[in-house]
N, C-alpha and C positions, 0 to 999 in steps of 0.2 A: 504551456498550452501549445498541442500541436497547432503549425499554421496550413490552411488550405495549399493545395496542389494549384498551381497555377495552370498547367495542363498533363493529360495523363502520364507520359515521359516522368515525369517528375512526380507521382503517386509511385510509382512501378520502382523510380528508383529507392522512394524512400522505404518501400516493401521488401527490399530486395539485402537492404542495409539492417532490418531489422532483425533477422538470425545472429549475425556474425557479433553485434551489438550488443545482444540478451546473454551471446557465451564472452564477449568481454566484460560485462556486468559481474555476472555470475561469476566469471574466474575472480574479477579484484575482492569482493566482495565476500569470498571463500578464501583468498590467499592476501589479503591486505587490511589491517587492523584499522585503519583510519575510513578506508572503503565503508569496510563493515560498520563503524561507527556511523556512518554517513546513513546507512542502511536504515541501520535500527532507530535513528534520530527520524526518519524520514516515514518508517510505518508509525512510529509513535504518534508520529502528528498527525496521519492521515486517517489510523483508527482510533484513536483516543485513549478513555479507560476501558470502551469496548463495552458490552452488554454489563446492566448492574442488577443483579433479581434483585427486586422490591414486592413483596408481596400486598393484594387489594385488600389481604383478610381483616378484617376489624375484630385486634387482639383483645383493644383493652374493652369490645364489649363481652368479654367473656371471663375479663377478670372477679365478675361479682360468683360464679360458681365456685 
């Protein structure tokens, strides 16, 4: 969870870290297997199985045709 800025100095810095951060990410994460695993464990969790179609239609009332 990010934490509150305590005053703007310190928003500004953490604005300023966040470039260089996203292409350290992105490089380990492109070039480091364990990284990557880390990656993929971590969308996993955060979307789940992701959308399931279920359809409303009521099949078996049209099994008697």
């Amino acid at each position: 969870m990010a934490r509150a800025p305590r005053y703007a100095g310190d928003a500004v810095g953490d604005a300023a870290a966040r470039g260089p951060l996203a292409r350290r990410a992105r490089y380990l994460a492109a070039n480091n297997a364990l990284a990557a695993s880390g990656v993929e464990a971590w969308v996993s969790a955060l979307v789940g199985t992701g959308i399931k179609p279920q359809s409303s239609h009521l099949v078996y009332a049209f099994a008697a045709y």
